[in-house]
N, C-alpha and C positions, 0 to 999 in steps of 0.2 A: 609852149610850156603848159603845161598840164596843173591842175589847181591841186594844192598842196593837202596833204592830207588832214592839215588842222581845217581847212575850207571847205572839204568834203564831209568831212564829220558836223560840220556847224551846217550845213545844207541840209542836214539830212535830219538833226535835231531842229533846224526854222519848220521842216518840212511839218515834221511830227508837231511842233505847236501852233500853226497853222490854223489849223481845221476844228472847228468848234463844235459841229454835228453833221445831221443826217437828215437827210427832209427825203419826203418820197412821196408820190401821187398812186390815190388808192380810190377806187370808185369816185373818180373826177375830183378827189378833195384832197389838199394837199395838208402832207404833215411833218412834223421833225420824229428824229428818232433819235436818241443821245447815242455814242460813238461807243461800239459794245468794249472793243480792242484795238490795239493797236500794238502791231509785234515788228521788229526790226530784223532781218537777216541780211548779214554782207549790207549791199548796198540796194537792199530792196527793202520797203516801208509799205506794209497791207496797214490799211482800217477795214475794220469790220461792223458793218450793220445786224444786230438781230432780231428779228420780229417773232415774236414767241407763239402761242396757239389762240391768244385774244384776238389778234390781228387777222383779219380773212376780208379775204375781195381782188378785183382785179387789182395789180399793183403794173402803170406802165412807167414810171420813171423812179429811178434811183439818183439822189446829189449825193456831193458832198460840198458844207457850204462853210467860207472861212471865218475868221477872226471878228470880220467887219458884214458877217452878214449875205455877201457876194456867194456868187455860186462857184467852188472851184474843176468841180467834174459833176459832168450832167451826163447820164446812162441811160437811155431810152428800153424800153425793156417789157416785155408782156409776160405775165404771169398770172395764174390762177391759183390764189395760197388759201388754201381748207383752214381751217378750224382744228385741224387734225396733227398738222407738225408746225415744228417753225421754221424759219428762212433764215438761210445767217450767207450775206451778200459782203463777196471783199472789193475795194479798190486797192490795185497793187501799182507802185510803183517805182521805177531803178533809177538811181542815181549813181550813173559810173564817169568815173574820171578819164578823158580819151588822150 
């Protein structure tokens, strides 16, 4: 039996309140970054990180880290971000009922 759709709706809102920020390691120093967005479509749930034109350096890790501080997706990642644009980084995730 497949979970019902008031179960799948409250999965998907625990999901969204979950996540408290964004931490990210930038020239070997690590930092938060507050959660820019967060959009729902169907049964897929993006947050989105964005780092505006003050932020510049190598950035090799993106999280996303929850409620309690814990890390819940860690993105290893290599990038050179100028001074020139910003970065706008999603985690995307689907929550389907099978």
């Amino acid at each position: 039996m497949a979970i019902s759709t008031t179960g799948h709706t409250k999965m998907k809102k625990w999901l969204k309140g979950l996540i408290k920020e964004g931490r990210y390691v930038i020239n070997g120093s690590t930092q938060t970054a507050p959660i820019f967005n967060v959009q729902e479509s169907g049964d897929t749930i993006t947050f989105y990180l964005y780092f505006n034109d003050a932020i510049s350096g190598s950035i090799t890790k993106f999280q996303l880290i929850d409620q309690d501080g814990e890390v819940f997706d860690d993105q290893p990642d290599s990038i050179s971000k100028s001074s020139l644009n910003g970065l706008l980084v999603a985690f995307k995730y689907t929550i389907k009922r099978v």
